[in-house]
N, C-alpha and C positions, 0 to 999 in steps of 0.2 A: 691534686688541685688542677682545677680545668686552667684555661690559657689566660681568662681576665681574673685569674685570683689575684687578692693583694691583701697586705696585713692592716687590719683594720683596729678601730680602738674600739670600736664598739660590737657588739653583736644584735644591733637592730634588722629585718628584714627589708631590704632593697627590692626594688621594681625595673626593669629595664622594658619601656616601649618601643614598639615601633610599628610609625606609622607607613600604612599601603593606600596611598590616595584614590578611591573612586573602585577600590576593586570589588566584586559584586561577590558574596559566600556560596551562588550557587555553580556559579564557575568555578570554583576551587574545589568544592563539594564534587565536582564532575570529572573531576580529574586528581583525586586524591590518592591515585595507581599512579598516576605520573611526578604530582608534588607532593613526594613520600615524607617529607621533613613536616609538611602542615599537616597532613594527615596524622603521622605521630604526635604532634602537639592535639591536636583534637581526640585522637584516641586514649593518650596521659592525662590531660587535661580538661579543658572543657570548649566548647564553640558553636558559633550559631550566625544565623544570617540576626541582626539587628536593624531596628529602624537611624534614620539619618535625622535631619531637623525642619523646621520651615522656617525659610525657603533651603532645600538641598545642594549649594553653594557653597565652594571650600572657604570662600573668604568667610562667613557667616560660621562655617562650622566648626574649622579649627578653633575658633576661640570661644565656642561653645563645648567642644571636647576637652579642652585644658581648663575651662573651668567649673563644668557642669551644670551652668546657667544658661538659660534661654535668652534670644537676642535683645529683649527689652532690656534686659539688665546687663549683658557687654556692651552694648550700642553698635555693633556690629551689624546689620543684615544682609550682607552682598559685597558684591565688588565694587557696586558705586553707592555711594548713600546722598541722603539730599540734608544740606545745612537748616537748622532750625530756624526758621520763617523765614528762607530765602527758597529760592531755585539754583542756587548754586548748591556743586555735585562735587563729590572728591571720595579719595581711593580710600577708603582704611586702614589703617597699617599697624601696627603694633603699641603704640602709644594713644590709639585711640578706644582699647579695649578696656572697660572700666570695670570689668570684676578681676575677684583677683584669681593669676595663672595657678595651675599646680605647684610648678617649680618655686613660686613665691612662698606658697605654703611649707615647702619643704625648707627653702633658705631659714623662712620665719620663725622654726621650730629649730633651729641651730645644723641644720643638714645641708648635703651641698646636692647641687646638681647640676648636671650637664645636657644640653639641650642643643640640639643641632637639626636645622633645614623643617621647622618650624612654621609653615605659611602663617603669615598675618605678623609676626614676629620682628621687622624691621621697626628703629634702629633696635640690635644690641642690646639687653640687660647688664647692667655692671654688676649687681646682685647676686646673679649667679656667677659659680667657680668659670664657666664657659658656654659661649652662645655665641653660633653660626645660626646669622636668620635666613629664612626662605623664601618662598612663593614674594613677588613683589621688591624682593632688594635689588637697589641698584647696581651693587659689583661686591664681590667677596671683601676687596678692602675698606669699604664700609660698612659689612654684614658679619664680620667676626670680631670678637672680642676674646679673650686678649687678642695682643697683638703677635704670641707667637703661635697663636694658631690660626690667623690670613696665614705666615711665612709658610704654614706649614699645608694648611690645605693648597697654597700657589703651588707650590712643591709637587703634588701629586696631582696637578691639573683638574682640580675640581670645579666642581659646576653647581651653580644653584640651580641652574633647571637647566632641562634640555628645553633643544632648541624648536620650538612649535611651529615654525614659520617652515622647516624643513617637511613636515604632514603636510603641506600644502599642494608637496608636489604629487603626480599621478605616480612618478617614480619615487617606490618608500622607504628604499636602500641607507638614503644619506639618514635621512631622521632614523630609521632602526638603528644604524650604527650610534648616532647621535646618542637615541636612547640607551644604549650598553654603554659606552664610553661614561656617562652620566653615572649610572647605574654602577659603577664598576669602582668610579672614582668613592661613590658616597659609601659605599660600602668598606672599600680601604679605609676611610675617615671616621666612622664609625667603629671597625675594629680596632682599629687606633686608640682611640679615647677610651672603649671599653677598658681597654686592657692599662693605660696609664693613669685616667684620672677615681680618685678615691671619692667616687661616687655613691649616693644612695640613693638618687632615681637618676636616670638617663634615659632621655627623650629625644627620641628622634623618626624620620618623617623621609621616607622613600617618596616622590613625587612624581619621580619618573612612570610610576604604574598609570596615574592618569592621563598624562600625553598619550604615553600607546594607548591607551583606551578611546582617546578622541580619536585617532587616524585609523585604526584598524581595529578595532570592536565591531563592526558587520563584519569584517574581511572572516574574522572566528566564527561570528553566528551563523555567514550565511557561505560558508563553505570557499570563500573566494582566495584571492592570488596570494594574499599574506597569512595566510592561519597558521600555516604549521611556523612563521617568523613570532606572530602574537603569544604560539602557546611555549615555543623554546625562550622568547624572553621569561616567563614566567616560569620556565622550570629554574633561569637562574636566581629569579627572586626568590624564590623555596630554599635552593641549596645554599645562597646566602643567608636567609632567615635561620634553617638546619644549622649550619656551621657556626652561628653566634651561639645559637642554644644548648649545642653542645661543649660548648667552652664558657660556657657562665657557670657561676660558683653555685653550691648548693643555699646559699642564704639569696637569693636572686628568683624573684617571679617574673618570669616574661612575658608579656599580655603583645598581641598583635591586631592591628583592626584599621579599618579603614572609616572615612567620614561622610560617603555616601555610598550605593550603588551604581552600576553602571548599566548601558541596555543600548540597542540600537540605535539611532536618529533613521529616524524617515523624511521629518521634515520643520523647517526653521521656521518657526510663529512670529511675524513681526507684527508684535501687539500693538507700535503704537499706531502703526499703518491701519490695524483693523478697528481702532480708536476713532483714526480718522474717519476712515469710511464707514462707521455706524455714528458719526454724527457728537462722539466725545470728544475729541481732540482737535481744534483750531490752532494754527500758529498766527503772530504777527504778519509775517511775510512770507513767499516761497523759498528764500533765501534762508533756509534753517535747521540747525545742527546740535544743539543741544536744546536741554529741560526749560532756560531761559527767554528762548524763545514762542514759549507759547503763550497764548492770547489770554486775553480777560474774559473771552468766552468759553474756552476749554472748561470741561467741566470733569474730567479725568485724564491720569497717564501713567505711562507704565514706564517703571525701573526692573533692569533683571534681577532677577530671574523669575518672572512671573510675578512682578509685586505689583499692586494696580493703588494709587493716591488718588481719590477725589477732591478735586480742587475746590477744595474747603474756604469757605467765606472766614478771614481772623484766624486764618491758621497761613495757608498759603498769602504769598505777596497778593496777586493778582486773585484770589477766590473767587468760582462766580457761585456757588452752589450755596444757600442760607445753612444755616445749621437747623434750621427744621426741616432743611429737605434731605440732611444727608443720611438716614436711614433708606428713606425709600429711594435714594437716588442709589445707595450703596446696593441696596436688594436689586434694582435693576439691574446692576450692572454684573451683581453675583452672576442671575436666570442668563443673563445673555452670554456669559461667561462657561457657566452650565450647559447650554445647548449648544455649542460653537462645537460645529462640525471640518474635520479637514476635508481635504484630495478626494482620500479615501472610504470616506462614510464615515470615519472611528469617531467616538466626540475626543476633541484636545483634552477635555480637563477630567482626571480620576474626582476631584475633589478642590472646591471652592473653598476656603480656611478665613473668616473673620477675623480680626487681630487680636479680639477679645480671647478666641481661644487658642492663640499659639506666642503670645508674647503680655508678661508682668514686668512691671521694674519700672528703674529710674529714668528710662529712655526709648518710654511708650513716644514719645512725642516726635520721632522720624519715625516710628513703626507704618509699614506700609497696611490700606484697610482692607484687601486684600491680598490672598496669595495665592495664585495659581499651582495647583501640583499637576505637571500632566500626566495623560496615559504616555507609557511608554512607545516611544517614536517621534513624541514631538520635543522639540526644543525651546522654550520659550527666551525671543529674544525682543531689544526695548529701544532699538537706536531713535534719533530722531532725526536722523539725513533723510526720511522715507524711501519708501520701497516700494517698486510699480505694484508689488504682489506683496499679499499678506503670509503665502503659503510659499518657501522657496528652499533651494540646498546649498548650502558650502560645502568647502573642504572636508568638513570635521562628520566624521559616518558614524560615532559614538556620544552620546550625553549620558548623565546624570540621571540618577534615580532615587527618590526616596527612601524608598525599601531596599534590603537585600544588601546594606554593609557586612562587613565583616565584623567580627571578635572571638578573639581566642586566647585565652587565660589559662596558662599552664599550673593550672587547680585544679582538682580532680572536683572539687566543693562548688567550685564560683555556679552559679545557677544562673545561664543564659535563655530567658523566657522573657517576652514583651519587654523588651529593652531597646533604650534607644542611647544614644551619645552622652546623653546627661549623666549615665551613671556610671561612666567610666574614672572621672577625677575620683569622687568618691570612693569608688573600689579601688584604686592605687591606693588611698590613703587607710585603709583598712587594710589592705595587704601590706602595708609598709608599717601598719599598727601604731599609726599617728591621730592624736587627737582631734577631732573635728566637732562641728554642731551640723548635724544633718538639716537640719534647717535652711541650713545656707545652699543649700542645691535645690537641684528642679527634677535631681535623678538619685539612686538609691543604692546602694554598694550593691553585688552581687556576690560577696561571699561575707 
């Protein structure tokens, strides 16, 4: 019996996830001589670079992963959303995702589950046996449920996220340690629970891989002062991934994957800057800092990650655009969209995405009517403080990618071909040999 066996009353098949935020399949594919633990899962098993979602945003995606549904129908799209016929903008959190989670389905069906560091996932499920939330909670002692699991993750100085403000600095010392120290804690809390709670799915969500990824992802690509820091964090995340796999029971499938790709930044797109200066985006005053201060002449604007809203006449407060004009003001805006060239010559956009074909459901109505995907190296960003420059850099030398997530399904069966995020709930539920209506997803089991 491996280390998290325990006597169970049933002999149902269990799934144990976990998630690697933003890590890209073809860096792992690249070094599968070094992270000999994912390699052996790919080798036993099955794996493949997958696609991400639109827009490729962990707020958006995690709760397209957990439930298999496209953003029209979680209501989710990004880190900021815009309220129903206001200008007013707010975070999405956990309570605001309206399909239903995995772990719901597993409660629903009489199973238990446990779920930890979860983005999107604030406040807490009481539903489930246990739930530590993620990405976006305010402090562990309002992010765990029960209550002796705050005492117990305070105990072993755990973190919901590393500290990002620390990638800031030119010196990467403090945020790498940051990043292990993180790393190190969630992993203790996880092995933990593995091994105590009488689970039959367990969910859970390494985050720390996409931090390092924003501050040192050039530093790997392009040979500079942190690489060989970027690739030993990652060997630890293998040998800790290896070491739970080798101590799960034999009724336990371990699937691992990540919710988008990752890839360089070259350069920061402040869309609503070049909004401006092509003649879409008017504010009230110079004085202005968010969505609400724009004009009743603006006739577009951009929320991140590349989402573009035409300021639709009877949809938005202020509308100035008719609704007979918003086709061809929206085709405008695609072409211009389309040919927008950076610095460098590259054009920004791989692909201009209408809403018609990347979001259905209850909650077309904030869907944004475009979505930018870029080529890799640009970053699409959407503040409304303006920016002298449309084209500029921060801190952050790594973004987000569409393509080239990860998954890896310790199945030798699971059949990873044109697959994107949608059809990972699914496939836990078929691996866990739970009743479902395929219907009700937007993606399709894999084994």
């Amino acid at each position: 019996m491996g280390l998290f066996d325990k006597l169970r009353g049933d002999d149902k098949p269990r799934v144990a996830f976990f998630g690697i935020d933003g890590v890209p399949y073809s860096f792992l594919e690249d070094h599968f001589d070094e992270f000999e633990h994912l390699a052996a899962l790919a080798e036993e098993g099955s794996s493949g670079a997958i696609d991400s979602i639109v827009p490729p945003e962990s707020s958006a995606c995690w709760p397209s992963l957990t439930t298999g549904v496209n953003p029209g129908k979680t209501g989710v799209y990004g880190f900021q959303d815009r309220e129903v016929g206001s200008y007013d903008t707010y975070v999405p959190m956990g309570r605001d995702v309206q399909a239903t989670r995995i772990w719901d389905r597993v409660h629903d069906a009489g199973r238990d589950a446990t779920v930890m560091n979860v983005p999107v996932t604030f406040p807490p499920q009481r539903n489930v046996q246990r739930m530590v939330s993620g990405f976006l909670s305010p402090s562990i002692d309002k992010a765990a449920y029960p209550d002796e699991l705050r005492d117990y993750l305070q105990s072993i100085d755990y973190k919901l996220d590393a500290n990002p403000k620390l990638g800031h600095d030119e010196d990467k010392s403090e945020f790498i340690e940051d990043a292990h120290k993180t790393l190190d804690a969630r992993y203790e809390a996880f092995k933990h629970y593995l091994q105590q709670d009488d689970w039959d799915l367990f969910f859970g969500v390494f985050m720390t891989t996409d931090r390092v990824n924003h501050f040192l992802f050039k530093h790997y690509e392009e040979d500079m002062e942190y690489k060989d820091e970027f690739v030993e964090f990652y060997r630890k995340v293998d040998r800790y991934l290896g070491e739970i796999r080798q101590n799960l029971p034999d009724d336990v499938t371990m699937m691992v994957a990540s919710d988008h790709g990752f890839t360089t930044l070259d350069y920061e797109v402040h869309f609503n800057q070049w909004l401006a200066d092509e003649g879409w985006l008017s504010f009230e005053d110079d004085d202005h800092e968010d969505l609400g201060d724009i004009s009743e002449d603006a006739e577009a604007y951009s929320l991140i990650p590349g989402r573009f809203y035409i300021n639709l006449e009877g949809r938005e407060p202020r509308g100035s655009v008719p609704e007979s004009e918003y086709e061809a003001k929206r085709d405008q805006l695609k072409e211009a969209l389309e040919n927008l060239k950076g610095p460098n010559g590259r054009k920004v956009c791989d692909r201009v995405v209408e809403k018609e074909e990347a979001f259905h459901g209850d909650h077309e109505d904030i869907a944004p009517d475009l979505v930018a995907i870029p080529n890799h190296g640009f970053d699409l960003k959407a503040g409304f403080k303006g920016h002298d420059d449309v084209f500029g850099q921060g801190p952050r030398n790594g973004m987000h990618s569409f393509d080239n997530a990860s998954l890896f399904v310790d199945d030798p069966d699971a059949t990873i071909r044109d697959v994107d995020l949608y059809d990972i709930a699914p496939t836990i539920l078929d691996l866990m040999e739970m009743e479902y209506d395929a219907g009700e997803f937007d993606g399709k089991s894999l084994v």
